[in-house]
LORO-906903 format. One record per residue (C-alpha): x, y, z; residue in three letters. Coordinates in steps of 0.02 Angstrom, whole numbers, plus 50000, padded with zeros to 5 digits. Each point is the difference from the previous one (the first is absolute). Layout:
BEGIN
X,Y,Z,rest
X,Y,Z,ALA
...
This chain:
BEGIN
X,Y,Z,rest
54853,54533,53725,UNK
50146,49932,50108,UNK
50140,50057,50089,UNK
50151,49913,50102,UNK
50093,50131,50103,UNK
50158,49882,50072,UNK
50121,49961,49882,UNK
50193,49985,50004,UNK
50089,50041,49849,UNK
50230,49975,49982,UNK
49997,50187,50107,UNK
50004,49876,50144,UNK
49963,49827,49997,UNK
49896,49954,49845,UNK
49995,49966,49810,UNK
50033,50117,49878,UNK
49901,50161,50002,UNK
49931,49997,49816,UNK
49954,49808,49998,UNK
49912,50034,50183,UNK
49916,50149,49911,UNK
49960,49893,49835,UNK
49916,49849,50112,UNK
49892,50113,50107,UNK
49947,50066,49823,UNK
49978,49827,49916,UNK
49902,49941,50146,UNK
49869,50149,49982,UNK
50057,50100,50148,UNK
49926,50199,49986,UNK
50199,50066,50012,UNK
50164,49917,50094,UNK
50049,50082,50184,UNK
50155,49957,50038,UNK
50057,49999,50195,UNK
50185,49950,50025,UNK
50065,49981,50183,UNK
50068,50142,50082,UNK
50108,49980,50166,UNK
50028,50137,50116,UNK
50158,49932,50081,UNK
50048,49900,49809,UNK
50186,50020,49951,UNK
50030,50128,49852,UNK
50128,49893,49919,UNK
50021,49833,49933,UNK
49800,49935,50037,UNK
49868,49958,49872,UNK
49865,49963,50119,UNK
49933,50169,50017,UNK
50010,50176,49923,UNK
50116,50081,50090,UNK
49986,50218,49938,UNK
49886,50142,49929,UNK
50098,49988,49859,UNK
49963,49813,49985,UNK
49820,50011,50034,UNK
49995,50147,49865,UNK
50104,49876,49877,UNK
49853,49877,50000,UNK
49865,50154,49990,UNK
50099,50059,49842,UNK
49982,49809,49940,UNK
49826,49980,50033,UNK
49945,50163,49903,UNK
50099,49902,49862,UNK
49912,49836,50008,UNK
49838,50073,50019,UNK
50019,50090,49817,UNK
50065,49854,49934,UNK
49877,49886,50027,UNK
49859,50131,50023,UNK
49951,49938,50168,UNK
50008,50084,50183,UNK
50152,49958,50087,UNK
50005,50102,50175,UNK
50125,49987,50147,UNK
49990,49964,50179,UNK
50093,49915,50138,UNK
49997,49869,50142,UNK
50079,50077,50135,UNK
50054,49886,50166,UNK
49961,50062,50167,UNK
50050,49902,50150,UNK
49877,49861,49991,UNK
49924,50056,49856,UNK
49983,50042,49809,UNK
49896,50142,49912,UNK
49972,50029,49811,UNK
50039,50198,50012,UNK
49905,50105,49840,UNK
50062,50183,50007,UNK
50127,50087,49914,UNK
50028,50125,50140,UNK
50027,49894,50124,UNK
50127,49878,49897,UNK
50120,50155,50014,UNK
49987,50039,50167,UNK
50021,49801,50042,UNK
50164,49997,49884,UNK
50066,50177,50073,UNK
49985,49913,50172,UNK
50060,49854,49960,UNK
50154,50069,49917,UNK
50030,50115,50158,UNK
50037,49829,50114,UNK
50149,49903,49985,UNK
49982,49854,49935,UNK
50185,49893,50007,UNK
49968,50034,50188,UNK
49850,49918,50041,UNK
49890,49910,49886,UNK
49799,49939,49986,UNK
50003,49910,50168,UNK
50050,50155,50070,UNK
49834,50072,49954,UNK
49903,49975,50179,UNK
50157,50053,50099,UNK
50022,50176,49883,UNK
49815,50059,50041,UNK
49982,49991,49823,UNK
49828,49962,49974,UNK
49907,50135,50087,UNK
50096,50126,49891,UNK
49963,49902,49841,UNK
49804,50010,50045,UNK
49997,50178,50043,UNK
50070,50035,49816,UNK
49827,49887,49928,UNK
49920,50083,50116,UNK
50028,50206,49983,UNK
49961,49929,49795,UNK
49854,49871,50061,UNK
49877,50112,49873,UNK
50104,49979,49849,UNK
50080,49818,50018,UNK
49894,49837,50013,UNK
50053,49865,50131,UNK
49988,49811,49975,UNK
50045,49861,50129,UNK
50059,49859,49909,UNK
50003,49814,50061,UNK
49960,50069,50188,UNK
50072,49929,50134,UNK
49920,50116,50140,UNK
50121,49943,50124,UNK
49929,50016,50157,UNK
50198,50045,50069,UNK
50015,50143,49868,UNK
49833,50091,50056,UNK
50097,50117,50114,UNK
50107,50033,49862,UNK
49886,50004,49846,UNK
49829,50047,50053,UNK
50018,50178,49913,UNK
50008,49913,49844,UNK
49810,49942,49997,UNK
49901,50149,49982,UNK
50129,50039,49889,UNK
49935,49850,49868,UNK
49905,49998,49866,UNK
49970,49833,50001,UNK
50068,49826,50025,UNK
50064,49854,49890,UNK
49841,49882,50006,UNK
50075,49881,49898,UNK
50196,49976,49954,UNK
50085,49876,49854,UNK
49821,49914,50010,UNK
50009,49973,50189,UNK
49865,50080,50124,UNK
50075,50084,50146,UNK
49811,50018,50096,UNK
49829,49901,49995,UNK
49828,50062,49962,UNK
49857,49999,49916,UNK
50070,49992,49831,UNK
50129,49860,50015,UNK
49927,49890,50138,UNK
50008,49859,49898,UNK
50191,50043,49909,UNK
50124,49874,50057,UNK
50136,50129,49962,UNK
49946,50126,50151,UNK
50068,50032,50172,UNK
49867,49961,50150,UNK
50007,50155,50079,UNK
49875,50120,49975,UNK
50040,50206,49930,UNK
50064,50071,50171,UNK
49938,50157,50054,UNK
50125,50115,49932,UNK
49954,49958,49814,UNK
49828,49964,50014,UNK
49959,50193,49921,UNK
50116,49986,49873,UNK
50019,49947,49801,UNK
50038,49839,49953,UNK
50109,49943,49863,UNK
50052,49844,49910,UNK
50167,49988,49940,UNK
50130,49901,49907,UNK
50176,50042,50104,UNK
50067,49944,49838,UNK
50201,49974,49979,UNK
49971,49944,49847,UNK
49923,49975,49826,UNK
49923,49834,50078,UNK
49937,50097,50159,UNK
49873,50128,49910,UNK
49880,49872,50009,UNK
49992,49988,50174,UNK
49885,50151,50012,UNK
49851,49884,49961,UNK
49861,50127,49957,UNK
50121,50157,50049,UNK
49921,50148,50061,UNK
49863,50051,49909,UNK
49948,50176,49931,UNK
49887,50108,49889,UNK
50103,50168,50028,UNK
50130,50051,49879,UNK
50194,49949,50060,UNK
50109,50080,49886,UNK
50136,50057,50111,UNK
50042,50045,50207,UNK
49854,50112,50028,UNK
49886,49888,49914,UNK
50079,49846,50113,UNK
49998,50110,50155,UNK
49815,50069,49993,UNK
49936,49803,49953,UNK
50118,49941,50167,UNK
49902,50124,50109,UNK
49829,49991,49927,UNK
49892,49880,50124,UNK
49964,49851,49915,UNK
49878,49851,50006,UNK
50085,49862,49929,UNK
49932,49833,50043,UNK
Protein backbone atom coordinates (compact mmCIF):
# COMPACT_ATOMS: atom_id res chain seq x y z
CA UNK A 1 0.00 0.00 0.00
CA UNK A 2 0.74 3.75 -0.63
CA UNK A 3 0.46 6.87 0.95
CA UNK A 4 1.20 10.70 -0.08
CA UNK A 5 1.13 12.92 3.03
CA UNK A 6 1.50 16.68 1.20
CA UNK A 7 -1.33 17.80 -0.44
CA UNK A 8 -3.06 21.24 -0.86
CA UNK A 9 -6.63 21.27 -1.22
CA UNK A 10 -9.02 25.18 -2.00
CA UNK A 11 -8.47 25.60 2.26
CA UNK A 12 -5.35 27.37 0.96
CA UNK A 13 -3.93 27.19 -2.28
CA UNK A 14 -5.12 24.05 -4.14
CA UNK A 15 -7.93 22.26 -6.11
CA UNK A 16 -10.99 21.37 -4.81
CA UNK A 17 -11.03 19.23 -1.70
CA UNK A 18 -13.33 16.29 -3.00
CA UNK A 19 -11.67 16.02 -6.57
CA UNK A 20 -8.07 16.09 -4.57
CA UNK A 21 -9.66 13.39 -2.34
CA UNK A 22 -11.24 11.44 -5.48
CA UNK A 23 -7.62 11.44 -7.45
CA UNK A 24 -5.58 10.25 -4.51
CA UNK A 25 -8.35 7.48 -4.46
CA UNK A 26 -8.37 6.78 -8.28
CA UNK A 27 -4.67 6.62 -8.29
CA UNK A 28 -4.65 3.75 -5.53
CA UNK A 29 -3.46 5.85 -2.65
CA UNK A 30 -4.25 3.86 1.03
CA UNK A 31 -6.43 7.27 2.19
CA UNK A 32 -5.96 11.24 1.18
CA UNK A 33 -3.99 13.58 3.96
CA UNK A 34 -4.61 16.78 3.30
CA UNK A 35 -2.00 19.59 4.60
CA UNK A 36 -3.07 23.20 3.70
CA UNK A 37 -0.62 26.11 4.59
CA UNK A 38 -0.88 27.66 7.75
CA UNK A 39 0.88 31.15 8.48
CA UNK A 40 1.61 32.36 11.83
CA UNK A 41 1.82 36.05 10.99
CA UNK A 42 -1.09 35.38 7.76
CA UNK A 43 -3.83 38.10 7.64
CA UNK A 44 -7.36 36.88 8.96
CA UNK A 45 -9.22 38.66 6.31
CA UNK A 46 -9.43 38.87 2.69
CA UNK A 47 -6.46 35.90 1.90
CA UNK A 48 -6.98 32.52 0.31
CA UNK A 49 -3.50 31.39 0.56
CA UNK A 50 -3.66 29.89 3.88
CA UNK A 51 -6.13 28.87 6.63
CA UNK A 52 -6.33 31.51 8.69
CA UNK A 53 -8.63 30.06 12.35
CA UNK A 54 -9.58 27.01 14.60
CA UNK A 55 -12.74 27.43 13.30
CA UNK A 56 -11.41 27.16 9.72
CA UNK A 57 -9.17 24.31 10.30
CA UNK A 58 -12.27 22.55 12.12
CA UNK A 59 -14.48 23.57 8.86
CA UNK A 60 -12.24 21.35 6.66
CA UNK A 61 -12.10 18.46 9.58
CA UNK A 62 -16.01 18.55 9.50
CA UNK A 63 -15.56 18.20 5.52
CA UNK A 64 -13.19 15.53 5.51
CA UNK A 65 -15.28 13.22 7.92
CA UNK A 66 -17.84 13.92 5.04
CA UNK A 67 -15.79 12.92 2.10
CA UNK A 68 -14.38 10.05 3.72
CA UNK A 69 -18.11 8.43 4.10
CA UNK A 70 -18.88 9.35 0.86
CA UNK A 71 -16.49 7.78 -0.98
CA UNK A 72 -15.60 5.15 1.74
CA UNK A 73 -12.00 6.06 1.79
CA UNK A 74 -9.66 7.68 4.65
CA UNK A 75 -9.46 11.27 4.36
CA UNK A 76 -7.33 12.71 7.48
CA UNK A 77 -6.07 16.31 8.17
CA UNK A 78 -2.85 17.90 8.76
CA UNK A 79 -0.97 21.06 8.07
CA UNK A 80 2.22 22.71 6.62
CA UNK A 81 3.12 25.14 8.95
CA UNK A 82 6.02 27.96 7.94
CA UNK A 83 8.72 28.68 10.30
CA UNK A 84 11.30 31.22 9.48
CA UNK A 85 13.25 29.38 6.91
CA UNK A 86 11.29 26.55 7.00
CA UNK A 87 8.09 24.35 6.45
CA UNK A 88 6.77 21.32 8.58
CA UNK A 89 3.79 18.96 7.82
CA UNK A 90 2.32 19.21 11.58
CA UNK A 91 -0.02 15.76 12.49
CA UNK A 92 -1.70 16.39 15.92
CA UNK A 93 -4.90 17.55 16.84
CA UNK A 94 -3.72 19.00 20.15
CA UNK A 95 -1.28 20.94 19.01
CA UNK A 96 -3.41 22.52 15.90
CA UNK A 97 -5.36 24.31 18.81
CA UNK A 98 -2.77 25.54 20.73
CA UNK A 99 -1.02 26.87 17.29
CA UNK A 100 -4.46 28.65 16.28
CA UNK A 101 -5.08 29.98 20.05
CA UNK A 102 -1.58 31.58 19.64
CA UNK A 103 -1.87 32.66 16.59
CA UNK A 104 -5.16 34.37 17.18
CA UNK A 105 -3.63 36.05 20.42
CA UNK A 106 -1.05 38.25 17.99
CA UNK A 107 -2.11 40.97 15.96
CA UNK A 108 -2.04 40.47 12.78
CA UNK A 109 -3.05 44.05 10.67
CA UNK A 110 0.09 45.17 12.66
CA UNK A 111 2.75 43.17 11.53
CA UNK A 112 2.55 40.43 9.14
CA UNK A 113 4.70 36.97 8.06
CA UNK A 114 7.97 38.84 7.54
CA UNK A 115 7.62 39.93 10.90
CA UNK A 116 8.02 36.42 12.05
CA UNK A 117 12.03 36.47 12.90
CA UNK A 118 11.76 39.99 14.48
CA UNK A 119 8.50 38.77 16.94
CA UNK A 120 10.61 35.78 18.47
CA UNK A 121 7.96 33.82 17.06
CA UNK A 122 9.46 30.68 16.30
CA UNK A 123 10.91 29.50 19.52
CA UNK A 124 7.39 29.80 21.04
CA UNK A 125 5.81 27.94 18.12
CA UNK A 126 8.38 24.91 18.76
CA UNK A 127 7.95 24.76 22.40
CA UNK A 128 4.06 24.17 21.72
CA UNK A 129 5.33 20.78 19.24
CA UNK A 130 7.44 20.25 21.66
CA UNK A 131 5.55 19.99 25.38
CA UNK A 132 3.07 17.58 22.64
CA UNK A 133 6.33 15.97 20.76
CA UNK A 134 4.74 12.33 22.05
CA UNK A 135 1.42 12.79 20.54
CA UNK A 136 2.11 14.86 17.19
CA UNK A 137 4.41 13.59 14.30
CA UNK A 138 6.89 16.12 12.65
CA UNK A 139 7.83 16.22 8.96
CA UNK A 140 10.38 18.58 7.22
CA UNK A 141 9.24 19.16 3.91
CA UNK A 142 11.41 20.32 0.85
CA UNK A 143 14.41 21.18 3.49
CA UNK A 144 16.32 23.88 3.06
CA UNK A 145 18.63 23.49 6.27
CA UNK A 146 19.83 26.92 5.97
CA UNK A 147 22.97 27.11 7.44
CA UNK A 148 21.85 31.09 8.60
CA UNK A 149 18.65 29.70 10.34
CA UNK A 150 20.59 27.06 12.55
CA UNK A 151 20.73 29.50 15.49
CA UNK A 152 17.24 29.99 15.05
CA UNK A 153 15.84 26.53 14.13
CA UNK A 154 18.04 23.92 15.52
CA UNK A 155 15.31 22.91 18.22
CA UNK A 156 13.27 21.84 15.48
CA UNK A 157 15.45 18.66 14.54
CA UNK A 158 15.16 16.34 17.27
CA UNK A 159 11.85 17.43 17.12
CA UNK A 160 11.32 15.49 13.44
CA UNK A 161 10.08 12.58 12.52
CA UNK A 162 11.48 12.54 9.44
CA UNK A 163 12.34 14.45 6.31
CA UNK A 164 10.88 14.93 2.76
CA UNK A 165 13.29 12.56 0.70
CA UNK A 166 11.69 13.23 -2.30
CA UNK A 167 9.18 16.30 -3.21
CA UNK A 168 6.79 16.74 -6.62
CA UNK A 169 9.25 13.97 -8.02
CA UNK A 170 12.40 15.96 -7.21
CA UNK A 171 15.21 14.54 -4.75
CA UNK A 172 16.30 16.99 -2.20
CA UNK A 173 19.59 14.55 -1.04
CA UNK A 174 21.81 11.79 -2.81
CA UNK A 175 22.48 8.26 -1.77
CA UNK A 176 22.53 4.98 -2.28
CA UNK A 177 19.15 4.64 -3.66
CA UNK A 178 19.04 7.43 -6.28
CA UNK A 179 22.69 7.76 -7.32
CA UNK A 180 21.88 7.34 -10.68
CA UNK A 181 18.27 9.70 -10.66
CA UNK A 182 18.80 12.74 -12.70
CA UNK A 183 16.01 14.40 -10.67
CA UNK A 184 18.18 14.52 -7.21
CA UNK A 185 20.08 17.23 -5.45
CA UNK A 186 24.08 16.43 -5.03
CA UNK A 187 24.29 16.85 -1.58
CA UNK A 188 24.30 14.11 0.59
CA UNK A 189 21.46 13.56 3.91
CA UNK A 190 23.15 16.09 6.39
CA UNK A 191 23.61 15.07 9.76
CA UNK A 192 20.55 16.29 11.34
CA UNK A 193 18.24 13.87 9.29
CA UNK A 194 20.38 11.09 8.84
CA UNK A 195 18.26 9.11 11.94
CA UNK A 196 15.15 9.97 10.68
CA UNK A 197 12.08 8.59 8.28
CA UNK A 198 12.01 9.25 4.92
CA UNK A 199 9.09 10.03 2.82
CA UNK A 200 8.12 10.53 -0.80
CA UNK A 201 5.59 12.92 -1.56
CA UNK A 202 3.47 14.58 -4.16
CA UNK A 203 3.17 18.52 -2.79
CA UNK A 204 0.24 18.32 -5.02
CA UNK A 205 -1.89 21.70 -5.82
CA UNK A 206 -3.73 19.91 -7.90
CA UNK A 207 -5.62 17.01 -9.54
CA UNK A 208 -2.54 16.86 -12.04
CA UNK A 209 0.03 16.99 -9.05
CA UNK A 210 -1.02 13.58 -7.20
CA UNK A 211 1.12 11.92 -9.44
CA UNK A 212 4.11 13.45 -8.44
CA UNK A 213 4.44 11.14 -5.43
CA UNK A 214 6.00 8.48 -7.76
CA UNK A 215 5.85 5.31 -5.59
CA UNK A 216 4.45 7.43 -2.40
CA UNK A 217 5.26 6.21 0.86
CA UNK A 218 4.78 2.84 1.29
CA UNK A 219 3.02 0.78 4.12
CA UNK A 220 1.62 -2.54 5.47
CA UNK A 221 -0.01 -0.93 8.73
CA UNK A 222 -3.57 0.04 8.74
CA UNK A 223 -4.17 4.13 8.05
CA UNK A 224 -7.58 4.75 8.66
CA UNK A 225 -7.49 8.00 10.41
CA UNK A 226 -4.83 10.55 12.67
CA UNK A 227 -3.68 7.94 15.06
CA UNK A 228 -3.24 5.47 12.45
CA UNK A 229 -1.18 8.35 10.30
CA UNK A 230 0.64 9.46 13.46
CA UNK A 231 1.88 5.96 14.83
CA UNK A 232 3.02 4.95 10.88
CA UNK A 233 4.96 8.74 10.85
CA UNK A 234 6.88 7.71 14.01
CA UNK A 235 7.43 4.07 13.45
CA UNK A 236 11.27 3.69 12.16
CA UNK A 237 11.21 2.68 8.82
CA UNK A 238 13.46 1.03 6.16
CA UNK A 239 12.37 2.21 3.02
CA UNK A 240 14.82 1.92 0.23
Amino acid sequence: MKINLHCHTNYSDGDDIVEMAKEHQRQGFSAFVATDHVYPLCPSNNYSMCITSYKMFQQQEQQLKQISAQLNFPCIQGMELALWGEEILVFSKEVSQKLFNFMENIDSKKYSYKDTYKLNIVPLLLQILKESKEKTAIILCHPHLNPNNNSILKPLYPLLDGYEFQNRGHYYFTDKTNINEPRRRNRPVPAELQDKNKFYNSDAHSIHGVGLAGRGNLHNSKIENLADLIAYIKTPQKQK
